[in-house]
N, C-alpha and C positions, 0 to 999 in steps of 0.2 A: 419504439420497441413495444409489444405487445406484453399486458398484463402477464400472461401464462411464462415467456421467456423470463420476465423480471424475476417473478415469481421462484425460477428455477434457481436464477443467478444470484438470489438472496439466502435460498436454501443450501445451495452449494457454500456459500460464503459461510454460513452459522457451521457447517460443515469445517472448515478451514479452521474458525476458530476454535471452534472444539480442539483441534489438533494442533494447536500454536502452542507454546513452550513462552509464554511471557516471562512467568519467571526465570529465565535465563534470561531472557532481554533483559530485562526490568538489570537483573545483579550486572552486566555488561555494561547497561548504560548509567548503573552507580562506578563501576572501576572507571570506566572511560569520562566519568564526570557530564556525561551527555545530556546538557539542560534542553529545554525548551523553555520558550519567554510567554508567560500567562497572564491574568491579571493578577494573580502573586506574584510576578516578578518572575524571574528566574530559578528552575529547579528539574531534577529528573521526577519525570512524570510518573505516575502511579500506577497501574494496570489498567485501572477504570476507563484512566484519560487517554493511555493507547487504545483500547477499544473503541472510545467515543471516538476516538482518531481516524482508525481502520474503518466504522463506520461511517465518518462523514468521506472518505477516498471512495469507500463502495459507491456512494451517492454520484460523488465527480465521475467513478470509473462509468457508471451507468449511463451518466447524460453527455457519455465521452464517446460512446459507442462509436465505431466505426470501422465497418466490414466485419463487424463478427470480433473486434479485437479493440482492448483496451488497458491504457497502464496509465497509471498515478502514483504518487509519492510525492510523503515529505516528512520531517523530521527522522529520516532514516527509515520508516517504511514505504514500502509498495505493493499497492491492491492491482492484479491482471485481472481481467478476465480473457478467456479464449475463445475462438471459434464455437467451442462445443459448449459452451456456459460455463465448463469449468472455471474455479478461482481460488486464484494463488495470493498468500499471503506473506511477504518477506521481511526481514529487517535486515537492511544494508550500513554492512559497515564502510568497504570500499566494493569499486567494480572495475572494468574498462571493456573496451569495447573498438574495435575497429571499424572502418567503414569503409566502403569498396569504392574504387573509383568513381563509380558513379553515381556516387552518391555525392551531391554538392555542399560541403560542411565547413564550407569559409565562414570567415567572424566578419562580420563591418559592411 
């Protein structure tokens, strides 16, 4: 990936956060009791430490690239990026998803 794209996909991203709503997360994943395991142990994470979060995903989502498209996640969020640079910032609490025959999704 070339500088100038990076470039874009990181601005898009400050972009994102600007518009994220932590503070709902954050109170959600005090009700819902939703730890993550740090080197303090165990506890719901702070605003700071999902940022630092969602920043180190941008990093993965980046060096994930491929064909223009990219998804990561974990402790309930996920960093996309799309075709067009844009980038989406989520917090999942459930999802589902089906997948078409031809898509081969046997376990073992």
């Amino acid at each position: 990936m070339d500088n100038k794209t990076e470039s874009i996909i990181r601005a898009n991203f400050e972009e994102a956060l600007l518009g994220f709503d932590f503070e709902k997360v954050h109170s959600v994943m005090e009700f819902l009791d939703w730890e993550w395991h740090g080197k303090d142990g165990r506890h719901v994470p702070s605003i700071v430490e999902m940022i630092r979060n969602l920043e180190d995903l941008l990093k993965s989502a980046i060096s994930f690239m491929d064909n223009g498209f990219s998804s990561v996640g974990t402790g309930g969020f996920m960093v996309e990026i799309f075709e067009d640079n844009d980038v989406e910032i989520s917090f999942i609490i459930a999802d589902s998803r089906s997948y078409s025959e031809a898509t081969d999704n046997t376990v073992g």
